[in-house]
C-alpha positions in Angstrom: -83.0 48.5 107.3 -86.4 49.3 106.0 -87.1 49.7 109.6 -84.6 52.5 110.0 -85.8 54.3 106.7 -89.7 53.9 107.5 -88.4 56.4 110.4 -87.4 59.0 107.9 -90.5 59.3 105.2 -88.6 62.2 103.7 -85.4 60.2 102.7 -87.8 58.0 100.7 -89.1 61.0 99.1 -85.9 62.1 97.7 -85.1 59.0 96.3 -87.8 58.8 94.1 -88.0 62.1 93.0 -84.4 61.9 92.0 -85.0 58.0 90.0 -88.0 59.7 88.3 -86.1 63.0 87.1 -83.4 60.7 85.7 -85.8 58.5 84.1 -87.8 61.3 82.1 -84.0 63.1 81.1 -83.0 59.9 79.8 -86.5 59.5 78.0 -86.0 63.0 76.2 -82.5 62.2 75.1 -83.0 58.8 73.4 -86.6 60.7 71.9 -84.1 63.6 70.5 -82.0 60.9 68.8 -84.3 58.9 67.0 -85.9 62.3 66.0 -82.3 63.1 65.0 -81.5 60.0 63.1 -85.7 59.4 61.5 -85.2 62.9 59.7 -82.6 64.2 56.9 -79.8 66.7 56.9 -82.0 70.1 56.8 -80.3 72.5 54.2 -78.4 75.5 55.9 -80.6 78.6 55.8 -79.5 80.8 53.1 -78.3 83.3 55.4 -76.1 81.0 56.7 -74.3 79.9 53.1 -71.4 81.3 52.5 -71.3 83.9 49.4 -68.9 83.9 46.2 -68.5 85.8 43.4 -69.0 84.1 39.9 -68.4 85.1 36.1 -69.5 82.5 33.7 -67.0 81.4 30.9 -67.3 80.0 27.9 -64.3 77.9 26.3 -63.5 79.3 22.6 -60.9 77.9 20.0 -57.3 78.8 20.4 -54.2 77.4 18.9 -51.9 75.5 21.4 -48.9 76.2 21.5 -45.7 75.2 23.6 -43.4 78.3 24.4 -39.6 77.7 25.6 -36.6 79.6 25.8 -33.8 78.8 23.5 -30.2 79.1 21.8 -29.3 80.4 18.1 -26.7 78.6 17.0 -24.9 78.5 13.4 -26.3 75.9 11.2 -22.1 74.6 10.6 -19.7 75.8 13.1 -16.0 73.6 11.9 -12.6 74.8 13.5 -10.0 73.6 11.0 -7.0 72.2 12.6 -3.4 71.6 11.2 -2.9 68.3 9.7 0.9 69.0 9.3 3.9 70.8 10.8 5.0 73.9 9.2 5.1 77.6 9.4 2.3 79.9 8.0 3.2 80.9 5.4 0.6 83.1 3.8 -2.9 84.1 5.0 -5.2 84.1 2.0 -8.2 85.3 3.3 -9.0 87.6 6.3 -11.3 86.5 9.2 -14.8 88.4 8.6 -14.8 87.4 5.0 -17.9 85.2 3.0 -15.9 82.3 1.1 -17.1 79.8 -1.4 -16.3 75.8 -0.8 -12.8 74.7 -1.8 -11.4 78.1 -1.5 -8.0 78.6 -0.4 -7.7 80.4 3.4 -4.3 79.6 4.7 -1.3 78.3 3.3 1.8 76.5 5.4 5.1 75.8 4.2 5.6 73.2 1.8 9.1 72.6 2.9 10.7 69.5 1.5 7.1 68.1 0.5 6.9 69.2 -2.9 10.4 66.9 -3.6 8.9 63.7 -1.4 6.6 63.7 -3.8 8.7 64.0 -7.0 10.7 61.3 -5.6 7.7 59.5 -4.9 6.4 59.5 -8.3 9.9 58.1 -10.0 9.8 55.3 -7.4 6.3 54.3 -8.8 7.2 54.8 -12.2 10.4 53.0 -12.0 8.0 49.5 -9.9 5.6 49.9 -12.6 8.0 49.4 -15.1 9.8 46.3 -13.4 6.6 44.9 -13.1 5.2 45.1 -16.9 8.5 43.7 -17.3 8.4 40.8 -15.0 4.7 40.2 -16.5 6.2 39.1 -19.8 8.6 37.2 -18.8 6.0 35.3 -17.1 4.0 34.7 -19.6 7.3 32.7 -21.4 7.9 31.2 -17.7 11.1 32.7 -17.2 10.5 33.9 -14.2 8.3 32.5 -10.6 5.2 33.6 -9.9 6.5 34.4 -6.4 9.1 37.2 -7.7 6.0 38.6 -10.0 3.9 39.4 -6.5 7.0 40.5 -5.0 7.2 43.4 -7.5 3.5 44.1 -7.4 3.7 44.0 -3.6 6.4 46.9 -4.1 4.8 48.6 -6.6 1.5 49.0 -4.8 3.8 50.2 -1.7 5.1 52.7 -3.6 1.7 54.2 -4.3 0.7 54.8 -1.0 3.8 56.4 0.0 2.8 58.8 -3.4 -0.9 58.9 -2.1 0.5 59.6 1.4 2.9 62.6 0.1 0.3 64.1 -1.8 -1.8 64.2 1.1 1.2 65.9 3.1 1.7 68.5 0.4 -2.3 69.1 0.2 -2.4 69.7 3.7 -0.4 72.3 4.0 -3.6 74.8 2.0 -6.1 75.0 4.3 -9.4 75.2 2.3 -13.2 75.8 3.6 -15.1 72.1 3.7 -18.0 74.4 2.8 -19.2 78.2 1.9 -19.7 80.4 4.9 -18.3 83.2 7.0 -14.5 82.7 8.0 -15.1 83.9 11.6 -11.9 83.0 13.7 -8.5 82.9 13.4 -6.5 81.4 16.0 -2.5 82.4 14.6 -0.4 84.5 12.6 2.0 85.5 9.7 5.1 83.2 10.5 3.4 81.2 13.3 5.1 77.7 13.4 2.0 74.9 13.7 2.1 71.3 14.8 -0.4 68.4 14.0 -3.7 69.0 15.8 -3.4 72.6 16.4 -6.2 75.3 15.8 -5.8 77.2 12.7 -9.3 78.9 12.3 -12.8 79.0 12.6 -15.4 78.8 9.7 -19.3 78.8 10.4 -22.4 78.5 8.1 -25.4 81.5 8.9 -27.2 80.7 5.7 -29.5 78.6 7.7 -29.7 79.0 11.6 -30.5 76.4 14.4 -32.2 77.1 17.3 -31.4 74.7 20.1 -33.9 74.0 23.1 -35.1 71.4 26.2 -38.6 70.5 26.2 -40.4 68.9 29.7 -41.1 65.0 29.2 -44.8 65.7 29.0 -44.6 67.8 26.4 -42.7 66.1 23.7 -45.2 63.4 22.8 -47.0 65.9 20.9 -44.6 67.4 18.9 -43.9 66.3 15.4 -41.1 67.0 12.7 -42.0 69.4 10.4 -44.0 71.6 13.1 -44.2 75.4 12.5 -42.0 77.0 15.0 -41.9 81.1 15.6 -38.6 82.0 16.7 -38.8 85.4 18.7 -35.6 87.7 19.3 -34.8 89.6 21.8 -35.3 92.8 20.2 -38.9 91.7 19.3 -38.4 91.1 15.8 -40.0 87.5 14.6 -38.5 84.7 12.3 -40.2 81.6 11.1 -38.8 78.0 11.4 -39.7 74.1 11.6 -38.8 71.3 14.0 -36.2 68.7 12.8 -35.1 67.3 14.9 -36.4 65.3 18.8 -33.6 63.6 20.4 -34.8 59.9 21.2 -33.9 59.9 24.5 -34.5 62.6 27.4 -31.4 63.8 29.0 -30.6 61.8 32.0 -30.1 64.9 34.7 -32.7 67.1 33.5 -34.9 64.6 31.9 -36.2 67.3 29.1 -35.4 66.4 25.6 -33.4 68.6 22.8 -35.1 69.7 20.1 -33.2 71.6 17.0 -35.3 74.0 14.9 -34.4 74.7 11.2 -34.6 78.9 10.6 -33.6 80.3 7.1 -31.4 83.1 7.3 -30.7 84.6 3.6 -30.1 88.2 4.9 -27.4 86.8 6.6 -28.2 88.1 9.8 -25.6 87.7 12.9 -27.7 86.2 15.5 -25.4 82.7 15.9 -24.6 82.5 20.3 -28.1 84.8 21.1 -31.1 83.9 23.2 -34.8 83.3 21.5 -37.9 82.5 22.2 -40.0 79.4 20.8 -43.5 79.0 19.6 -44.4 75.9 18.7 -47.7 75.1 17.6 -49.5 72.1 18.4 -52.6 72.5 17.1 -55.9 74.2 18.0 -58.1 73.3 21.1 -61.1 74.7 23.1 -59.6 76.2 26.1 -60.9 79.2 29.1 -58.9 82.4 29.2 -58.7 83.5 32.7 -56.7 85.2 35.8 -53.7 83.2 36.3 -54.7 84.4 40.2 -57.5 81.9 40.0 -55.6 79.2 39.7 -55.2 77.7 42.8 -53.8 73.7 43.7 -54.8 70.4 44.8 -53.6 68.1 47.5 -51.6 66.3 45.0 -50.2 69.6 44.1 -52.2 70.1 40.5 -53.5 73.6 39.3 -57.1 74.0 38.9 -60.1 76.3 39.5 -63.0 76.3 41.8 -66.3 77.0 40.0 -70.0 76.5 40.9 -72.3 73.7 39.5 -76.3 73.8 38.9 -77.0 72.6 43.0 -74.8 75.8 43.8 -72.0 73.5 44.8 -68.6 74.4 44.7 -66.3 72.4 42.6 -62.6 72.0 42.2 -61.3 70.6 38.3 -57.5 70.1 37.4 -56.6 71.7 34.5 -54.1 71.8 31.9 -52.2 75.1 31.1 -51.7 75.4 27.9 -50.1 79.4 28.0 -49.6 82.4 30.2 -48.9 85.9 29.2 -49.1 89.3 30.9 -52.8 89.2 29.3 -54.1 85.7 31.4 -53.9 81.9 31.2 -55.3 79.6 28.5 -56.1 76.1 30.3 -58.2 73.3 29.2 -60.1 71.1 31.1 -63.3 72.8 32.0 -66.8 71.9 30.6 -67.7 74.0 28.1 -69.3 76.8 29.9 -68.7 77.3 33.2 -69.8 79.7 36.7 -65.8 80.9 37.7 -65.2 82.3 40.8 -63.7 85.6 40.7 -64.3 86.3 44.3 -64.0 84.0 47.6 -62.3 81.0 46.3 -60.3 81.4 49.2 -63.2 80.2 51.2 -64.7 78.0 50.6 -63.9 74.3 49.4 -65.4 71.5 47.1 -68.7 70.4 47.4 -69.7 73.2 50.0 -73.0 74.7 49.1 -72.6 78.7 48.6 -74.5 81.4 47.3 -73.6 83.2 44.1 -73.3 86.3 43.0 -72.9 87.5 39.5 -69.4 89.9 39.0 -69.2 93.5 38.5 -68.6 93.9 35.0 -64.3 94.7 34.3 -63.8 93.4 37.8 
């Protein structure tokens, strides 16, 4: 073999020219990587940094407040129901009217009541004289002791059927369980009415009660007693307190129901309308910002990209406490902060940018 290639010098020649070629590439490429891996990341050239906008922010006291929408409802709403059959026999007030407690608004025919209870009252008479009778001849043993309960037994019978036709008789004048505005009135002159069915409709608007559902997150920090603002639709404002957090969160929705107490003295007639709550929670240090800078995490949170002191970008969750047409409050930011206003779009968490300071009113 070497025989053979010793006739053809210039074979040999093109070996070794290739094994030396390979042997200096390879020697450059392991030189480049320890070169690579000996020295550190080399900053980007500034020209090469991506550039943000920033505003800085400072946080300033505002009161907290949780805003939700809600129901006005009257503070008593009682539909009265006949107790007894009969016909009506007199209206005695009109629906619209302001009544006063005990105060007659309906009347149904007696019928043959008013003589049940006559006959009622001579039956107890008549037991309680047999039994002061049968009393002394007890005490001279003359009769058992067995026929003296006997005609107390009766005797107390005969008051409850009395107690019973009283009741009977009294049912037949419907009167308001308390003072408010007779507002329905479900028949008429002559109307015949059985046990059970609607008569009328009496509510209480002295005091009003605004109904809600607040989130499960934010009823831990509400308290009874609370100031609430109630806002109407037609802008005008009333003031009211929380009493009342249900115990346990509605099982579809998972939101509890909250009742707010609202004083109504002018009598306004707001009962069945839509409002608006403000309930104050307290005061906290908070940002007021774009609610276009808020932008979310993986985990699907709201927060903002700002820029720390290494001109690093940085992402923080934070809490909203309110939104208007105005901004957002949120909470969660250090106290003074580099926002950006401009090119959050960009860029992402802990990539090094370059700043620049916002246009004033931009």
């Amino acid at each position: 073999m070497f025989t053979h290639l010793s006739k053809r010098p210039w074979i040999i020649a093109v070996v070794i020219a290739i094994a030396l070629l390979l042997w200096l590439f390879s020697g450059e490429r392991f030189s480049a990587r320890d070169e690579a891996q000996a020295e550190p990341d080399k900053p980007l050239a500034a020209a090469e940094l991506a550039r943000v906008e920033v505003q800085w922010l400072e946080a300033q006291p505002m009161q907290r407040q949780h805003v939700v929408q809600g129901q006005i409802e009257a503070w008593r709403r009682v539909e009265l129901r006949a107790q007894v059959s009969g016909s009506v026999q007199k209206l005695d007030q009109d629906k619209g009217n302001r009544v006063a407690a005990e105060q007659l608004l309906l009347s149904l025919s007696p019928d043959d009541r008013p003589a049940q209870v006559a006959r009622s009252e001579a039956d107890v008479r008549q037991r309680e004289s047999d039994v002061t009778a049968a009393r002394r001849l007890r005490e001279r043993s003359l009769i058992s002791a067995s026929e003296l309960m006997r005609l107390e037994s009766e005797l107390a019978k005969a008051r409850a059927e009395l107690d019973s036709a009283r009741l009977h008789l009294r049912n037949t004048r419907i009167k308001a369980p308390f003072a408010g505005i007779y507002d329905q009135r479900a028949v008429e002159l002559g109307d015949y009415v059985q046990p059970g069915q609607s008569l009328l409709t009496l509510v209480d608007i002295d005091r009003l009660k605004v109904t809600a559902q607040i989130a499960q997150q934010q009823v831990t920090q509400l308290q009874l007693g609370q100031a609430v603002s109630v806002e109407l639709l037609d802008g005008r404002t009333l003031q009211g307190e929380l009493h009342f957090i249900a115990a346990a969160a509605d099982p579809d929705s998972r939101s509890f129901r909250i009742e707010v107490k609202v004083d109504n003295p002018d009598g306004l007639r707001l009962a069945g309308a839509s409002a608006t709550l403000h309930i104050q929670t307290g005061e906290a240090m908070a940002h007021r910002l774009s609610p276009a800078l808020l932008s979310l995490d993986e985990s699907g949170r709201h927060g903002v990209k700002w820029v720390n002191g290494e001109q690093r970008v940085e992402f923080t969750p934070v809490q909203l406490i309110s939104v208007d047409n105005q901004g957002a409050w949120v909470s969660g930011l250090p106290p003074k902060v580099a926002l950006i206003t401009l090119g959050q779009g960009f860029v992402e968490a802990g990539q090094q940018v370059r700043t620049q300071l916002a246009a004033e009113g931009s």
